[in-house]
VEXDREN-2710 file (C-alpha; in Angstrom, 1 decimal):
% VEXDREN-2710
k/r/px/py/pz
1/UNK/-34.5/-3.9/-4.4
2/UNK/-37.5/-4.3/-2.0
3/UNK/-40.4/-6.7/-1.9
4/UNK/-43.4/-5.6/-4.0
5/UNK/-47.4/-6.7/-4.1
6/UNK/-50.1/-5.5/-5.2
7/UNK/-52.2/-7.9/-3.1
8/UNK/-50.8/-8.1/0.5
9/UNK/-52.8/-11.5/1.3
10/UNK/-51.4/-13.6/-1.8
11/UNK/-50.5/-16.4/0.6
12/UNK/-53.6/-17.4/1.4
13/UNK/-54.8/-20.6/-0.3
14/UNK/-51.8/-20.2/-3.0
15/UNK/-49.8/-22.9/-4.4
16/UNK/-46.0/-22.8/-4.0
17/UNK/-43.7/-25.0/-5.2
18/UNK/-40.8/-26.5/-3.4
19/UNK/-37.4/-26.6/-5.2
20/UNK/-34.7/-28.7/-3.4
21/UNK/-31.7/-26.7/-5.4
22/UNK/-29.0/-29.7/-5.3
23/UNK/-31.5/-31.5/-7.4
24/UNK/-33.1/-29.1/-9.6
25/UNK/-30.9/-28.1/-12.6
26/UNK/-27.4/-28.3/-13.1
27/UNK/-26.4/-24.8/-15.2
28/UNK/-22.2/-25.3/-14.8
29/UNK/-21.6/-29.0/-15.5
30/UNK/-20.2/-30.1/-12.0
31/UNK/-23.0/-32.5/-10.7
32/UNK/-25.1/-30.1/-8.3
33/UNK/-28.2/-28.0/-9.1
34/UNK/-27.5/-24.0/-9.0
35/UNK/-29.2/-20.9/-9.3
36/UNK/-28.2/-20.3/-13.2
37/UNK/-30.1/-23.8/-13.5
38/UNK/-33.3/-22.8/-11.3
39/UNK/-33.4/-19.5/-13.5
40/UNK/-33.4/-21.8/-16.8
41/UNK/-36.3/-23.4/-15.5
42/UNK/-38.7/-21.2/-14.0
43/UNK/-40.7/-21.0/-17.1
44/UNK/-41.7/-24.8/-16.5
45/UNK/-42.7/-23.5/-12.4
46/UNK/-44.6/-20.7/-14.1
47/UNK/-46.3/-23.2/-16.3
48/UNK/-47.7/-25.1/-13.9
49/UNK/-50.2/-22.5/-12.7
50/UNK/-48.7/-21.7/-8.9
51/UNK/-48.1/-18.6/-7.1
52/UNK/-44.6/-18.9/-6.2
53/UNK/-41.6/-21.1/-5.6
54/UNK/-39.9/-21.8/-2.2
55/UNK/-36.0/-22.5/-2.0
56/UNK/-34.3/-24.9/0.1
57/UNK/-30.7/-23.7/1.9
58/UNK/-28.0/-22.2/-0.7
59/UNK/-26.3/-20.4/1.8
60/UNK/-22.7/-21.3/2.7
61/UNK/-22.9/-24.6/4.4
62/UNK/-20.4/-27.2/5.3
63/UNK/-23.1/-29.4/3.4
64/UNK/-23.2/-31.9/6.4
65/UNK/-26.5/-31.9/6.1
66/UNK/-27.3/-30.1/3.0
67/UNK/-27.5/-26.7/3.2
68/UNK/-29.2/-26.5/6.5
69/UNK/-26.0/-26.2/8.2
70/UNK/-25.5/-22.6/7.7
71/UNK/-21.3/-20.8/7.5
72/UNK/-23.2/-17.8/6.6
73/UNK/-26.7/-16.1/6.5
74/UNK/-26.2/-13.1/4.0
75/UNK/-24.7/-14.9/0.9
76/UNK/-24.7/-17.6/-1.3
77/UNK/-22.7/-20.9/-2.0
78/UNK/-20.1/-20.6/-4.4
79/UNK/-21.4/-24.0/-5.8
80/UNK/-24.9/-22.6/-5.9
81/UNK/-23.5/-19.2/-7.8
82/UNK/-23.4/-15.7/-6.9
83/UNK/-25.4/-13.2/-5.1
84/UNK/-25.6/-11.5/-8.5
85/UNK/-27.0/-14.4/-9.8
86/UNK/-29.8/-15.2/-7.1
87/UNK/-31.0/-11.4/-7.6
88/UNK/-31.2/-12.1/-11.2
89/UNK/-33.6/-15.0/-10.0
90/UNK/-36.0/-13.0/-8.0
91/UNK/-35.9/-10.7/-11.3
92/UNK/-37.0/-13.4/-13.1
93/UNK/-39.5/-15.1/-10.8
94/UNK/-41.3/-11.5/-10.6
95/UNK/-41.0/-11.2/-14.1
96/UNK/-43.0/-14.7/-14.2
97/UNK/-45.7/-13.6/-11.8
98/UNK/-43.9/-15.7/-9.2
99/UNK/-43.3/-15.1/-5.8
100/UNK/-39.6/-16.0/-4.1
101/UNK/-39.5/-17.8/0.0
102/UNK/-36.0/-18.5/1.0
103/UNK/-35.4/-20.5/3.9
104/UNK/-34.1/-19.6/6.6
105/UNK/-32.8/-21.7/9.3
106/UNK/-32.1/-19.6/12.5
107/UNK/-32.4/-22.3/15.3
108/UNK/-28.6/-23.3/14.8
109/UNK/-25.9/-22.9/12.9
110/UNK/-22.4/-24.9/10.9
111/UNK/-19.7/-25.5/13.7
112/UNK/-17.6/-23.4/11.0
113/UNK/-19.8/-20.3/11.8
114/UNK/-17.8/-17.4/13.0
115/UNK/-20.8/-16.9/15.3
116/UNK/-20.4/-20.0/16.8
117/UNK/-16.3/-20.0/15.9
118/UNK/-15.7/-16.9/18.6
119/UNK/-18.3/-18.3/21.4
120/UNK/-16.4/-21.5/21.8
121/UNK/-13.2/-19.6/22.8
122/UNK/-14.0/-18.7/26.2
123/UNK/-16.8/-18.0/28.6
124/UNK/-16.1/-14.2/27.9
125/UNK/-15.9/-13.3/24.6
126/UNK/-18.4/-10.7/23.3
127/UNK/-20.4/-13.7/21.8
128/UNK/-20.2/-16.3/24.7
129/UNK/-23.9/-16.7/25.4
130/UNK/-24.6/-16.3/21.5
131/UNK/-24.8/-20.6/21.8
132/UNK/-26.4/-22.8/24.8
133/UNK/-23.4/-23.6/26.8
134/UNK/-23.9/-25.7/30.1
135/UNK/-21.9/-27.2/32.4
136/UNK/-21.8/-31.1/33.4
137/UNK/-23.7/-32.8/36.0
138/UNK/-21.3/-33.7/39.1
139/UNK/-20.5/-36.8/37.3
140/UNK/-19.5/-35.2/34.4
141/UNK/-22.5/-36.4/32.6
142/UNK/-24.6/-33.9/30.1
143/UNK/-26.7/-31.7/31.4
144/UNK/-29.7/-33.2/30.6
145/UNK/-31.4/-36.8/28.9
146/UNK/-32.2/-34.4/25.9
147/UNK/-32.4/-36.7/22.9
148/UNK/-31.2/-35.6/19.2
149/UNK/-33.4/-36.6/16.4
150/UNK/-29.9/-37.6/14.0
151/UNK/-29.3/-40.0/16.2
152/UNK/-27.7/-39.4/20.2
153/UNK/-27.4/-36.8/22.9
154/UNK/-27.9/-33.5/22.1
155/UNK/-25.1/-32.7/24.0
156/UNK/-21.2/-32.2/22.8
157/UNK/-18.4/-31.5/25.0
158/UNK/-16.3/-28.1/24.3
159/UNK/-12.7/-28.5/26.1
160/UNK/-11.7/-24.7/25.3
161/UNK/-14.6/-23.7/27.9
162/UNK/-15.0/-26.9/29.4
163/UNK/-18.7/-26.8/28.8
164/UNK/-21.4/-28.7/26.8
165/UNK/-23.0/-27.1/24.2
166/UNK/-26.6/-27.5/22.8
167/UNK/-27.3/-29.3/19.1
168/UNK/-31.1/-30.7/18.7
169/UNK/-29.3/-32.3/15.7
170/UNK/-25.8/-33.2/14.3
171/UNK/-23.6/-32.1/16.7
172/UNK/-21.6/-29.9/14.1
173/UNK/-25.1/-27.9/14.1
174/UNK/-24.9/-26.2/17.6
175/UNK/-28.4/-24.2/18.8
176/UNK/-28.0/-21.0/19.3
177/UNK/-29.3/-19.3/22.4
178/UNK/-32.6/-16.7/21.9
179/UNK/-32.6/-16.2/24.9
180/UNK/-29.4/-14.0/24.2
181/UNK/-31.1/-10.5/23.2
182/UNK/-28.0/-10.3/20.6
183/UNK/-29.2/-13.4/18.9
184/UNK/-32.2/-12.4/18.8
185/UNK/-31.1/-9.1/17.1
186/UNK/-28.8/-10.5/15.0
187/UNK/-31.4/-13.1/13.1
188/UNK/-34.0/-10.2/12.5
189/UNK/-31.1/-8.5/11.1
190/UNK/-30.7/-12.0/8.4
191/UNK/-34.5/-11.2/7.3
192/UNK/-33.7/-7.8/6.7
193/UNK/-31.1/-8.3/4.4
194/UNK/-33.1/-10.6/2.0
195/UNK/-35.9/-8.7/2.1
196/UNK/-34.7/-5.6/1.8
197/UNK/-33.1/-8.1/-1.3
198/UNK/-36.5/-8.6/-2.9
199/UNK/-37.2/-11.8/-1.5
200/UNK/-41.4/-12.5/-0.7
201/UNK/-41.1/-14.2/2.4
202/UNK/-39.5/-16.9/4.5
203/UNK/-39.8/-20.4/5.4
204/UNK/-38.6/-20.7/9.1
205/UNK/-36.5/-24.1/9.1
206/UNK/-37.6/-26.0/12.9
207/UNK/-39.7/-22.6/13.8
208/UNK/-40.5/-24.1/17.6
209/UNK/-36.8/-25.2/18.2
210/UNK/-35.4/-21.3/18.8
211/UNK/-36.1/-21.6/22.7
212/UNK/-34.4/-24.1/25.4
213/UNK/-35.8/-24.8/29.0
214/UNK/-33.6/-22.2/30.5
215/UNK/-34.3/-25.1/33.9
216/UNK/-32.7/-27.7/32.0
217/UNK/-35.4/-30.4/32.6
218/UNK/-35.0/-33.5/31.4
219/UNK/-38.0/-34.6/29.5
220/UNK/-40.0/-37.5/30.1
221/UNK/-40.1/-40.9/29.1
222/UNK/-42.7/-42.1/26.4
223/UNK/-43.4/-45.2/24.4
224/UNK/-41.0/-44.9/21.4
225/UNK/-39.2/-46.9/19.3
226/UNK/-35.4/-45.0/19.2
227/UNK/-33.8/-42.9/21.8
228/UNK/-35.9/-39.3/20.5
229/UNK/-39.3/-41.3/20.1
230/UNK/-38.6/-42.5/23.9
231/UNK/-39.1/-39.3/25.2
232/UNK/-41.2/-36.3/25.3
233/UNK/-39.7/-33.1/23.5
234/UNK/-40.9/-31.0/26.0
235/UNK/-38.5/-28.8/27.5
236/UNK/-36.0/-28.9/24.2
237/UNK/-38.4/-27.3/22.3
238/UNK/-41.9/-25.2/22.2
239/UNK/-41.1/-23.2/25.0
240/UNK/-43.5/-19.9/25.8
241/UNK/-40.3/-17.5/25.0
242/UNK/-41.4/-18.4/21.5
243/UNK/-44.4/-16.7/21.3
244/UNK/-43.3/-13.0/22.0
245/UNK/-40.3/-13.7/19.4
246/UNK/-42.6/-14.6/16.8
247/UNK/-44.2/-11.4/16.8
248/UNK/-41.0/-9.7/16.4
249/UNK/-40.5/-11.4/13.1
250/UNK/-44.0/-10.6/12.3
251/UNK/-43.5/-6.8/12.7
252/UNK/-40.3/-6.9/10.5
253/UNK/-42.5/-8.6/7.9
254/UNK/-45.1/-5.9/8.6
255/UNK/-42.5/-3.8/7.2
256/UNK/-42.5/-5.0/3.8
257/UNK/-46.2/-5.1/2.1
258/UNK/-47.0/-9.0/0.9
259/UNK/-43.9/-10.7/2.6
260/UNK/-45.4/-14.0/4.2
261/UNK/-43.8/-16.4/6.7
262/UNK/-44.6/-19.8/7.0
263/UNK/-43.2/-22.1/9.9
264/UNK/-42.4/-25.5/10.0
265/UNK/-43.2/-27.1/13.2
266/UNK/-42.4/-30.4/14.3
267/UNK/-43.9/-31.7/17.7
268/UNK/-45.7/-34.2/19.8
269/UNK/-48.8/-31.7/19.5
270/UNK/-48.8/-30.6/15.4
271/UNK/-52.0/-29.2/14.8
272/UNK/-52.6/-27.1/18.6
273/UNK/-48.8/-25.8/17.8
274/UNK/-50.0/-24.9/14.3
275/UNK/-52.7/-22.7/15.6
276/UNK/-50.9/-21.5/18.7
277/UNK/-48.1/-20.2/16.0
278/UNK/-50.4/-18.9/13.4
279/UNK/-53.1/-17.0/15.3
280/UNK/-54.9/-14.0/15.7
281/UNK/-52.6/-11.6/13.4
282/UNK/-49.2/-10.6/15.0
283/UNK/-47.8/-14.2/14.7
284/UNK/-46.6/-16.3/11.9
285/UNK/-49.1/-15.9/8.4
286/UNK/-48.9/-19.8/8.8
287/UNK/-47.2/-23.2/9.4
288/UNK/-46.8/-26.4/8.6
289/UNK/-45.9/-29.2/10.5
290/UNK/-45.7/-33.1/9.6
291/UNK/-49.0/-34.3/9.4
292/UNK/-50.1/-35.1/6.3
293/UNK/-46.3/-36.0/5.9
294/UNK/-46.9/-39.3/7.9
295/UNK/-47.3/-43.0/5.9
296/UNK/-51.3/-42.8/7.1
297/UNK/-53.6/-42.0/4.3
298/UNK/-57.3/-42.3/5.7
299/UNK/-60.8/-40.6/6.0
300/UNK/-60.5/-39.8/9.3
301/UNK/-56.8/-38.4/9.4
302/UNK/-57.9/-36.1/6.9
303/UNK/-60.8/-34.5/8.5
304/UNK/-58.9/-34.2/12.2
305/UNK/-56.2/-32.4/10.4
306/UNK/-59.0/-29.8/8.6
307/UNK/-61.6/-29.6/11.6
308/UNK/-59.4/-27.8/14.1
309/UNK/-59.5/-24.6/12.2
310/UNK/-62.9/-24.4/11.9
311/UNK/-63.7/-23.2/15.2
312/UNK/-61.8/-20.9/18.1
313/UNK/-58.8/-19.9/18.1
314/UNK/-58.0/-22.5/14.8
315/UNK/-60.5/-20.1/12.8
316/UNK/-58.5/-17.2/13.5
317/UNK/-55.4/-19.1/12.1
318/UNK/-53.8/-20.1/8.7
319/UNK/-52.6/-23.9/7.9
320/UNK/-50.3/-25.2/5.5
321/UNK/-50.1/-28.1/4.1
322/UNK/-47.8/-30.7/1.7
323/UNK/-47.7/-34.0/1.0
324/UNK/-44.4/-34.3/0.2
325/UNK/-41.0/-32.8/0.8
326/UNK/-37.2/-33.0/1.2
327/UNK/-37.9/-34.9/4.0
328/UNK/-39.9/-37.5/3.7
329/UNK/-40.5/-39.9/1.8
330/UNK/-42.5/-39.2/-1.5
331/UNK/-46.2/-39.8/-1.2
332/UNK/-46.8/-42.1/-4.1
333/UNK/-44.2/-44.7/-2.1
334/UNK/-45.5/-43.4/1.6
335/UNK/-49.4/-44.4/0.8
336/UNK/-49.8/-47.9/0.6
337/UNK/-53.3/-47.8/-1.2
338/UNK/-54.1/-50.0/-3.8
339/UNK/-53.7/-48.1/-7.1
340/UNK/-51.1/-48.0/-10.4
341/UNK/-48.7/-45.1/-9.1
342/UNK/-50.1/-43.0/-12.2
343/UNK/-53.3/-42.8/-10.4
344/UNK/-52.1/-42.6/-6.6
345/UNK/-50.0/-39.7/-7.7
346/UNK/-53.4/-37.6/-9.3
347/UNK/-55.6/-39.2/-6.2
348/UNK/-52.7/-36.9/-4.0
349/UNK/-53.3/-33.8/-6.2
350/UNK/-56.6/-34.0/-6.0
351/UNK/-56.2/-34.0/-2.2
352/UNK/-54.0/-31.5/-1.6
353/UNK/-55.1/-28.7/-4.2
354/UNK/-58.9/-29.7/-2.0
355/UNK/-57.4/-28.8/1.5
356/UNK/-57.9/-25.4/3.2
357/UNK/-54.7/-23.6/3.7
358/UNK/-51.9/-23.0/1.8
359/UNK/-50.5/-25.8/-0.5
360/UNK/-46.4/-26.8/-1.0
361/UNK/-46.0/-28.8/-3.7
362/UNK/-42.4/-30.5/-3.7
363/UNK/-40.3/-30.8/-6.9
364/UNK/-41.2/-33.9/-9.0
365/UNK/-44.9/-34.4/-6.9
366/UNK/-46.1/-33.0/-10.5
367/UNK/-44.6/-35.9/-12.3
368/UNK/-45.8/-38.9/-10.0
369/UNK/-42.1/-39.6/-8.8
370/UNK/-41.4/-42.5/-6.7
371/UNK/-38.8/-42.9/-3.8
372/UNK/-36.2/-44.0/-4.5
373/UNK/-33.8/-46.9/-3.3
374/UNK/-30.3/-46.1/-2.8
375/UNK/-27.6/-48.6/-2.3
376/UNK/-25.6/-48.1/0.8
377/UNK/-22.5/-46.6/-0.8
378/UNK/-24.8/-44.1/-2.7
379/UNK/-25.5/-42.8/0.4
380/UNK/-25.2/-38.8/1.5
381/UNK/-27.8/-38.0/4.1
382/UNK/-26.2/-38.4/7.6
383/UNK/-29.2/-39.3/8.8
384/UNK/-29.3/-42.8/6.3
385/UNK/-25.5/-43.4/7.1
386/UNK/-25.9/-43.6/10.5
387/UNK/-29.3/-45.9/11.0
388/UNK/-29.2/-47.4/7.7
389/UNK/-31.0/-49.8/6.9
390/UNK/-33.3/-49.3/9.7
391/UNK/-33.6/-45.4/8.4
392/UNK/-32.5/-45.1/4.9
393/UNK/-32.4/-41.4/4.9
394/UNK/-33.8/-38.6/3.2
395/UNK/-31.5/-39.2/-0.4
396/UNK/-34.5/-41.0/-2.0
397/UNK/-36.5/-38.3/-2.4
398/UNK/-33.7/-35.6/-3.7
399/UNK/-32.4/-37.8/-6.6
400/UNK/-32.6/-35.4/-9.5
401/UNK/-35.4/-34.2/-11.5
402/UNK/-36.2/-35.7/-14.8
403/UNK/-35.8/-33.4/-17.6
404/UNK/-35.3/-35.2/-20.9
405/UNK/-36.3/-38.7/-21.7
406/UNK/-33.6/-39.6/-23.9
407/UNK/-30.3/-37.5/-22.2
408/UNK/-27.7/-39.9/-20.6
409/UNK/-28.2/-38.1/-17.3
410/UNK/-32.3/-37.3/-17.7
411/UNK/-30.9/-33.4/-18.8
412/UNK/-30.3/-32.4/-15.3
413/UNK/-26.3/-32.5/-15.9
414/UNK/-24.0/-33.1/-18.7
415/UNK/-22.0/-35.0/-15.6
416/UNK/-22.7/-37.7/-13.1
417/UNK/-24.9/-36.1/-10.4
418/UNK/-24.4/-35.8/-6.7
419/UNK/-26.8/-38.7/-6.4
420/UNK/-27.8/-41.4/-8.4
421/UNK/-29.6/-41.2/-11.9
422/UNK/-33.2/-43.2/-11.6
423/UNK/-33.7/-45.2/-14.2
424/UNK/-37.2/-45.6/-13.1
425/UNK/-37.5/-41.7/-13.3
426/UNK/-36.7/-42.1/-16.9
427/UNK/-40.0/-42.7/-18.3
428/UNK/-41.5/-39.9/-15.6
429/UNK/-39.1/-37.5/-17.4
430/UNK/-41.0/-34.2/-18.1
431/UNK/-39.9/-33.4/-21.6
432/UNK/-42.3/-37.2/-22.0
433/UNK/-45.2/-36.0/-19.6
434/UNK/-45.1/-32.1/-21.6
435/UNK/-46.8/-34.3/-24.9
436/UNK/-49.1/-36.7/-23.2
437/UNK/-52.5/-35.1/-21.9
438/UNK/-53.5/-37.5/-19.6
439/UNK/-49.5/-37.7/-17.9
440/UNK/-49.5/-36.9/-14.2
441/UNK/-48.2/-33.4/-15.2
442/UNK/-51.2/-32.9/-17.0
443/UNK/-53.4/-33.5/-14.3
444/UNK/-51.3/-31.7/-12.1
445/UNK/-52.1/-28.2/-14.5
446/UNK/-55.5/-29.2/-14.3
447/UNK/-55.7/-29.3/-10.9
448/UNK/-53.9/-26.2/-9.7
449/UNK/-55.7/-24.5/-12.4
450/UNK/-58.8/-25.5/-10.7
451/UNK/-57.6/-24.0/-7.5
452/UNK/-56.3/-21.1/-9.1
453/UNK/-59.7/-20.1/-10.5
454/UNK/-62.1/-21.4/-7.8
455/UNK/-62.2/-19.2/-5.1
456/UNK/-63.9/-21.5/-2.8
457/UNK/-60.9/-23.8/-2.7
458/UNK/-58.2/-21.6/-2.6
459/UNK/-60.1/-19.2/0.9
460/UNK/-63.5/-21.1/1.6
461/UNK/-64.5/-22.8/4.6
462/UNK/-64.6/-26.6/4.8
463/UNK/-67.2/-28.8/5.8
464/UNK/-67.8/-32.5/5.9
465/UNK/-70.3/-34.0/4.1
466/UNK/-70.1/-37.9/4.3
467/UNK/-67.4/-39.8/5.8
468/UNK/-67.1/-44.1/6.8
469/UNK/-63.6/-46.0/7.0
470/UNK/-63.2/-45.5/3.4
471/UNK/-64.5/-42.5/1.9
472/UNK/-64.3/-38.9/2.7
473/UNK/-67.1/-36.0/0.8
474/UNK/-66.6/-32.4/1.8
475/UNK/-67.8/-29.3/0.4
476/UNK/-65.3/-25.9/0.7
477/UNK/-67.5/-23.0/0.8
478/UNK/-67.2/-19.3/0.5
479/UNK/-70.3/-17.2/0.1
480/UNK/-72.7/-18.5/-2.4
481/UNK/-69.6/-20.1/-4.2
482/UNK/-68.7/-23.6/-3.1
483/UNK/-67.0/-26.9/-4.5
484/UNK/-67.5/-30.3/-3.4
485/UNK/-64.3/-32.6/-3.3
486/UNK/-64.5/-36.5/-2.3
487/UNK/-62.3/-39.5/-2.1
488/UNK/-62.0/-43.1/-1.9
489/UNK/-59.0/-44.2/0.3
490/UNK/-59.9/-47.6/-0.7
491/UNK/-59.1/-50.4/-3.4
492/UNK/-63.0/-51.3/-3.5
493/UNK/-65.7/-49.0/-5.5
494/UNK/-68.7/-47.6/-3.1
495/UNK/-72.2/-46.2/-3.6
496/UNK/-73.2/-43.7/-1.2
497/UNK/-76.5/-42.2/-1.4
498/UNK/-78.4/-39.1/-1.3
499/UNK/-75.7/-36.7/-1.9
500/UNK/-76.4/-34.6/-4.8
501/UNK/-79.9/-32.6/-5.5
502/UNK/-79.0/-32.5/-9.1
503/UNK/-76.5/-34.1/-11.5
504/UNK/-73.5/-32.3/-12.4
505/UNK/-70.2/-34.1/-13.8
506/UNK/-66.7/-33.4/-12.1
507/UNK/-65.0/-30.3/-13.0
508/UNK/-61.8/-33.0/-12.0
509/UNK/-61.7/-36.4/-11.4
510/UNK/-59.3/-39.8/-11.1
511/UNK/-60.7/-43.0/-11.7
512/UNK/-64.0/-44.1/-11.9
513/UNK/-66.4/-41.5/-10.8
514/UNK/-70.1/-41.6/-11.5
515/UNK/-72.8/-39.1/-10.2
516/UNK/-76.2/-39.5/-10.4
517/UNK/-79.1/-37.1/-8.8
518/UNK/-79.2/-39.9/-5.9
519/UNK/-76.1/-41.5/-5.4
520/UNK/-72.5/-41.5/-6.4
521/UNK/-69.8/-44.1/-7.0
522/UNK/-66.3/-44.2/-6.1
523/UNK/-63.7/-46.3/-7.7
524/UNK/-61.0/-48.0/-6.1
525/UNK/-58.7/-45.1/-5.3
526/UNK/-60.9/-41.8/-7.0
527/UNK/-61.6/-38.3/-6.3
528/UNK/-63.9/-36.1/-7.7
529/UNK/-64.3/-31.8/-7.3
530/UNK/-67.2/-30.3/-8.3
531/UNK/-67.4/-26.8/-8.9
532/UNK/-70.8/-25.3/-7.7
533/UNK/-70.1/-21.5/-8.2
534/UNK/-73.0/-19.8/-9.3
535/UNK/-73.5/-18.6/-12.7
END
């Protein structure tokens, strides 16, 4: 089985949907989402218009943290199903017209690894540099003030080499060490195996965490408000080792006509990291990092996060962009703007299928679902159950999807499911939304379809055309096709002037939108995209 496309630049401007598998469908009856149950489903994904789906972890993990603690890299989860069964999902995606991206998380592994199993022995096994071992400071202190982002040091004390090891998160997720040619050998080796599998592509899991300072500098102090905030991650992470490895994953995807890799980037420096990955065209197709995945929803954040790639070496490179995922809060809870959630959640669509790049669009964003709150003991995400309630975690935004109004357990299980049923989700359900045309859902067709068929949106340039402390108007243009998109952030209508040289009605809109050959007007909270292709 080997990755096939007929057009080896899908990826850019398409519209893939995140699927958190846990959450999605339960096929077997035992409380957790599986393969069997994604397969069931993908005629809904196909429905919706987008180009492809991208999977979360369902790899063997220890399931500390959900699947991105990997046992190991070339099978599945016997509570996800079988490897027979995952190739009988990239048989049906294709089938759908849908691409497959897998994620693959190479910066670290489970404790349980046997990668990580064999270095721990001794300092001269045959995999003994496979992990970032250090010694202690005189003092017996660790090696450096590195800071974990789940809370602590990122260091963890190995009495059968009486070393340190590395882990940027839960200790039981130890880094492995690139700098190890072996390593670096080995991973390549994991994205041949699923592509040569069929898979389209890859989303790299924490892309700019595969290098360490091989130094071990401590990083510096910054303003923060918890021990990783307090410091700058500069010598943990984005190190220039990255760079020449990046290509080699490139070249192996060179290999396979259409595969695409995206990166997910978290830094102190998002967007330059973005286009530092993504440039030129020996580096990653694209990346995404976290900022549009912040709580601010504003004008001006907007257009910084677009301008960059309109000039230098951003022009040369390819963003990506969501709104939501599996680890964050969901956007119609994150944005506090002053609109019924209804609207909020087709405002965001209208956003994100306006943005130049490529588009993720997490499980249940179609259906306007809220976070939602947990009690304590329904807890699962380490990261909740150890900062709770100052951090809540990431389990109220991986409840289950809604599938039928009227089922006991919303027809994601015939059991209880690994988190708790939202009653509040009930009425979001999508067997509910399917009959109404003016559900979220609807809109959320709508507006990928809009994408889908305007080629300005999906590879045109971007260009701003009005912007104050409420309202953002740009136009996305490619050749003599272009669209105009623009928002009101704000809960009070505005008039701006002089826009328009002729009246034309949106193609899309939410809330109240009026154009007129001299002005428009913007609701509280409404968006508008005007297609101007010629005839």
């Amino acid at each position: 089985m080997t990755t096939q496309s007929s057009d080896p630049d899908w990826w850019r401007g398409a519209t893939l949907y995140q699927i958190y598998p846990r959450s999605f469908a339960d096929s077997n009856g035992d409380g957790i989402g599986d393969l069997r149950g994604i397969i069931s489903k993908l005629d809904y994904v196909a429905a919706l218009g987008v180009d492809g789906i991208w999977l979360s972890p369902f790899f063997p993990s220890s399931q500390r943290d959900f699947g991105y603690d990997v046992c190991d890299h070339c099978a599945v989860d016997p509570m996800f199903g079988t490897m027979a069964e995952f190739d009988a999902l990239i048989s049906r995606a294709h089938a759908l017209g849908l691409k497959v991206i897998i994620d693959q998380v190479w910066s670290h592994t489970a404790l349980e690894h046997p990668w990580f199993q064999e270095s721990r022995l001794s300092r001269t096994n045959p995999k003994a540099d496979w992990f970032v071992w250090a010694d202690p400071l005189p003092d017996g202190s660790c090696p450096t003030n590195w800071q974990s982002w789940m809370g602590g040091g990122t260091w963890t004390w190995e009495p059968r080499r009486g070393q340190y090891y590395l882990h940027n998160f839960l200790p039981q997720m130890p880094d492995l060490n690139f700098h190890c040619s072996e390593v670096q050998e080995a991973i390549l080796a994991v994205g041949r195996f699923w592509l040569d599998r069929g898979v389209d592509g890859f989303r790299l899991d924490t892309v700019n965490y595969y290098f360490h300072d091989k130094a071990l500098r401590n990083n510096p102090p910054k303003l923060g408000d918890s021990p990783a905030t307090m410091q700058r991650h500069i010598y943990n992470v984005c190190q220039p080792e990255n760079l020449p490895f990046l290509k080699q994953i490139r070249a192996l995807l060179d290999l396979y006509p259409g595969a695409f890799v995206v990166g997910e980037i978290g830094s102190d420096d998002n967007l330059a990291r973005m286009i530092e990955y993504t440039a030129g065209t020996d580096r990653l197709h694209t990346a995404y990092s976290f900022q549009l995945l912040s709580d601010r929803a504003d004008p001006q954040h907007f257009h910084d996060a677009m301008q960059p790639w309109t000039t230098g070496a951003g022009a040369t490179a390819w963003p990506s962009w969501a709104l939501s995922n599996h680890d964050c809060a969901r956007v119609v809870s994150r944005w506090k703007l002053d609109a019924p959630t209804h609207q909020l959640a087709q405002f965001a669509l209208a956003l994100l299928v306006s943005l130049r790049g490529t588009i993720f669009l997490y499980q249940g964003e179609e259906l306007g679902l809220t976070q939602a709150e947990l009690a304590y003991e329904d807890l699962r995400d380490p990261l909740g159950l150890a900062n709770w309630p100052a951090n809540k975690g990431r389990d109220g935004c991986r409840t289950v999807l809604p599938w039928s109004h009227d089922e006991e357990n919303l027809g994601f299980s015939t059991v209880k499911p690994w988190l708790p049923i939202i009653e509040a989700h009930r009425d979001l359900s999508v067997d509910i939304q399917s009959k109404d045309p003016v559900s979220v859902l609807a809109f959320a067709q709508s507006a990928i379809s809009f994408r889908q068929s305007n080629p300005a949106l999906r590879l045109g340039g971007f260009s701003v055309l009005y912007e104050d402390e409420a309202c953002l108007i740009f136009s996305r243009s490619l050749g003599e096709a272009s669209c105009l998109a623009g928002f009101n952030f704000s809960g009070e209508t505005r008039t701006i002037p002089g826009l328009f040289k002729r009246q034309k009605q949106p193609d899309l809109a939410v809330g109240g939108v009026q154009i007129a050959e001299d002005e428009v007007s913007l609701g509280p909270v409404s968006a508008f995209l005007i297609s101007l292709n010629p005839l």
